[in-house]
C-alpha positions as CSV (number, residue, x, y, z in Angstrom):
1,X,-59.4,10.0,-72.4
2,X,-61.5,10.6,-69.2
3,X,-59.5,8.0,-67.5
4,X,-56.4,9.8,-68.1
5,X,-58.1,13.3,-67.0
6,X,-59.1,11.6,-63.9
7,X,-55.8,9.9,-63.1
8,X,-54.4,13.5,-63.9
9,X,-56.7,15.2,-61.6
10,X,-55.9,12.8,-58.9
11,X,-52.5,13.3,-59.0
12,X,-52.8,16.7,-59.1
13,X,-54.9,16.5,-55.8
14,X,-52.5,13.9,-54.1
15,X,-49.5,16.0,-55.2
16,X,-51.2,19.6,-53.8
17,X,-52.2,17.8,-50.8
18,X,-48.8,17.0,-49.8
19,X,-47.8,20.2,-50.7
20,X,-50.0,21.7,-48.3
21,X,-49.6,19.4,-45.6
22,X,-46.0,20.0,-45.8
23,X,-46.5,23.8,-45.4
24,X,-49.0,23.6,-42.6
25,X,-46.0,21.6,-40.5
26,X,-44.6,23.7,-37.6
27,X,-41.2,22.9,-36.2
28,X,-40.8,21.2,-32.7
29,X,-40.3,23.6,-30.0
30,X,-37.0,23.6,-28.6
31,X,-36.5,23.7,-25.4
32,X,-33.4,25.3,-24.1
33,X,-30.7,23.5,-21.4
34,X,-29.6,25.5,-19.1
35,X,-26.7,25.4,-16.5
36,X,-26.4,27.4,-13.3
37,X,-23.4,28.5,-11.4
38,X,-23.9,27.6,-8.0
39,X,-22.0,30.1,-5.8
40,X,-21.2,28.2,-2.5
41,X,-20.2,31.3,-0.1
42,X,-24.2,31.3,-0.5
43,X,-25.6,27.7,-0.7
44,X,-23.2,25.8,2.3
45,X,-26.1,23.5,3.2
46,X,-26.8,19.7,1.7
47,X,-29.8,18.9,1.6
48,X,-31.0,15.4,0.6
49,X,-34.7,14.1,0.1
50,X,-34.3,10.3,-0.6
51,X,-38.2,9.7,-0.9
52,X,-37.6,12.0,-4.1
53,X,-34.1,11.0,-4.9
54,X,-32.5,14.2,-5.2
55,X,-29.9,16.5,-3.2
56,X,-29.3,20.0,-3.4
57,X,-28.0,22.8,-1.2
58,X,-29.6,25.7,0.9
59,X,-28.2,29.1,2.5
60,X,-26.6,27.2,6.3
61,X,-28.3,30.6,7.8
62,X,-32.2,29.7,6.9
63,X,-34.7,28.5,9.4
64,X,-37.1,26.0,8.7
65,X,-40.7,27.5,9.2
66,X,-43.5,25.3,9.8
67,X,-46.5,25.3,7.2
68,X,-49.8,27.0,9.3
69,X,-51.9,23.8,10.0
70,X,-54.4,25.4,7.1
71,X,-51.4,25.0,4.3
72,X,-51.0,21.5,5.9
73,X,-54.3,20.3,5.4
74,X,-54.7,22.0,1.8
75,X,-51.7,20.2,1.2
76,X,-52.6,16.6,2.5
77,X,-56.2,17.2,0.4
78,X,-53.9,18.3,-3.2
79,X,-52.0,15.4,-2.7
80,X,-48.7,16.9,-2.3
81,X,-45.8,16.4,0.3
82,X,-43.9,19.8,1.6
83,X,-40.2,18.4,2.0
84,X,-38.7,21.6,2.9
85,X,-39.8,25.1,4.0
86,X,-37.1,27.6,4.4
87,X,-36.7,31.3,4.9
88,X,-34.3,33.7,5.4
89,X,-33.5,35.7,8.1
90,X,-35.1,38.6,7.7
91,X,-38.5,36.7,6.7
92,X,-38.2,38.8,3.4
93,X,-37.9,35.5,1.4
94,X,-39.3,31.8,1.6
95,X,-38.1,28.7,-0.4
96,X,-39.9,25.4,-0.2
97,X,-39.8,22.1,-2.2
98,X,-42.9,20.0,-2.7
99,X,-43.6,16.6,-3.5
100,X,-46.4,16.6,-6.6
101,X,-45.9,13.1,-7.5
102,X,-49.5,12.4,-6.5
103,X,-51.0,15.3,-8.0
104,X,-53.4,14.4,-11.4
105,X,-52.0,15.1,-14.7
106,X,-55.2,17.0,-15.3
107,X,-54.1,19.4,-12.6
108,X,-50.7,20.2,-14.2
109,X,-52.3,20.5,-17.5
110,X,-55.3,23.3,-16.8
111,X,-52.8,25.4,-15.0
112,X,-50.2,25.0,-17.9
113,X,-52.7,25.8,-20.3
114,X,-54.3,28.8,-18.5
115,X,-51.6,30.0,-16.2
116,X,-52.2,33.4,-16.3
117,X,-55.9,33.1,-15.0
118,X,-54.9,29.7,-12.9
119,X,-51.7,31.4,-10.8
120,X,-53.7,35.1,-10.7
121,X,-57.2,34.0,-9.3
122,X,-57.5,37.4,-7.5
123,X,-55.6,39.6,-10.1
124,X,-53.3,41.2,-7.6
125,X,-49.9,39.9,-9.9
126,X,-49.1,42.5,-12.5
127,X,-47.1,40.1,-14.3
128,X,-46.9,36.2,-15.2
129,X,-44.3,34.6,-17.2
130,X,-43.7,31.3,-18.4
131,X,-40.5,29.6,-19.6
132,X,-39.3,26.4,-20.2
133,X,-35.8,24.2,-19.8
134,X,-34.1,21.4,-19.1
135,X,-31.3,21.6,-16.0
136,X,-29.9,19.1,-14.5
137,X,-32.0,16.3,-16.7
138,X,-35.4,18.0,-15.5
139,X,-37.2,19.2,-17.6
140,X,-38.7,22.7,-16.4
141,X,-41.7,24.7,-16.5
142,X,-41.0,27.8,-14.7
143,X,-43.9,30.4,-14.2
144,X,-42.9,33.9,-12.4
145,X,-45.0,36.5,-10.6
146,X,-44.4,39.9,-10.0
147,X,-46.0,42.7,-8.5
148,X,-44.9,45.9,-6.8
149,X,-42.8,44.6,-3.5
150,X,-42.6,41.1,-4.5
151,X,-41.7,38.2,-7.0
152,X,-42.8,34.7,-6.8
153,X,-41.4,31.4,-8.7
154,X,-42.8,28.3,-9.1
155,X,-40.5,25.4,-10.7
156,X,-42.2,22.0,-11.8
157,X,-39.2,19.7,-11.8
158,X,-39.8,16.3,-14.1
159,X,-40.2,14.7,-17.5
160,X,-41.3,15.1,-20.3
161,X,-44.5,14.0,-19.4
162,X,-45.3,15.1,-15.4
163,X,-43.8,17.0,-13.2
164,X,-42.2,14.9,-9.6
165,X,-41.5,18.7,-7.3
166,X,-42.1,21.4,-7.0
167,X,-39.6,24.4,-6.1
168,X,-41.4,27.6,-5.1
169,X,-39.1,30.7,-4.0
170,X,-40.8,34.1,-2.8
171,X,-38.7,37.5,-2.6
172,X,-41.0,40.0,-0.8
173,X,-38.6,42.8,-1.2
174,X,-38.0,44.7,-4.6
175,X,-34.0,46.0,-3.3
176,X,-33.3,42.1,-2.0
177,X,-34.3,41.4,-5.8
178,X,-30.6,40.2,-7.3
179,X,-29.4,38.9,-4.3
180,X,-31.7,36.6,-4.0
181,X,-32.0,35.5,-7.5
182,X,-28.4,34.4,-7.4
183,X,-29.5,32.2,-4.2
184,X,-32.4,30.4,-6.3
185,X,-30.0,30.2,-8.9
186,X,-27.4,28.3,-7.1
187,X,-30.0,26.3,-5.2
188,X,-31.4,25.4,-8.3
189,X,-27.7,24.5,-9.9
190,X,-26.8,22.6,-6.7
191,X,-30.3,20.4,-7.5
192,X,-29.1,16.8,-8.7
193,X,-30.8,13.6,-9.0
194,X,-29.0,11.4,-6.1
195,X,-27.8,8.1,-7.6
């Protein structure tokens, strides 16, 4: 009889157990794919970067602007390539694409998992956002900045498991706002992988 009540008992356990496990289970996250139109009145510019393998397009009317020989040496010591460093006539916004192939996976992580503290060392952004999606077969992680007078993005572009560039794209003017995010928007539509 008490071998019955244990091999009741254990059963009972087993089955519970499962039941609770099963409960406890969250659902993957999905991550959204995401297409953008790419008006060409606006990006008229090929641009191709073979080290990284990928093309895209940029406004014909940008200048290339030289990194100050400070950014160049911060970027030499982080281990990261600047491929292109754009702005716009007026000055009032900057695009640039960055190499982060070398970067550690540790770096990617901390500011992933403390973005808000990691992006905003100073606290002068009133705003971070991060998202997530897949374009173009990239997978995404997109954190923007705001405060008054300006909006920042910064795109990692890779797999599933580390990021290969980065795509950052400052507006420094609130009234050039949706202009301009149709320009990142078709830059970042325009970005393929180049076969």
């Amino acid at each position: 009889m008490i071998f019955l009540m244990n091999r009741s008992v254990t059963l009972f356990l087993c089955l519970f157990t499962i039941l609770v496990c099963s409960c406890n289970t969250t659902p993957p996250r999905t991550i959204t794919e995401m297409e953008f139109n790419v008006d060409s009145s606006i990006v008229n510019k090929p641009v191709t970067d073979s080290s990284l393998g990928i093309r895209y397009s940029v406004p014909a009317g940008w200048q290339a602007i030289e990194a100050p020989d400070e950014a160049l040496q911060r970027a030499k010591s982080g281990n990261v390539r600047i491929s292109n460093m754009l702005q716009d006539p007026s000055g009032h916004v900057v695009f640039s694409l960055t190499d982060v192939r070398q970067v550690p996976d540790s770096v990617f992580r901390n500011m992933d998992e403390n973005f808000k503290t990691v992006l905003n060392p100073s606290g002068s952004w009133n705003d971070i956002q991060r998202d997530e999606f897949i374009t173009a077969g990239y997978q995404v992680k997109q954190y923007v900045m705001a405060k008054q007078g300006q909006t920042f993005f910064k795109m990692l572009f890779g797999d599933r498991t580390r990021p290969s560039f980065q795509v950052d794209y400052s507006v420094i003017i609130d009234s050039a706002y949706t202009l301009n995010t149709k320009t990142l928007e078709s830059i970042v539509g325009s970005l393929h992988r180049d076969h």
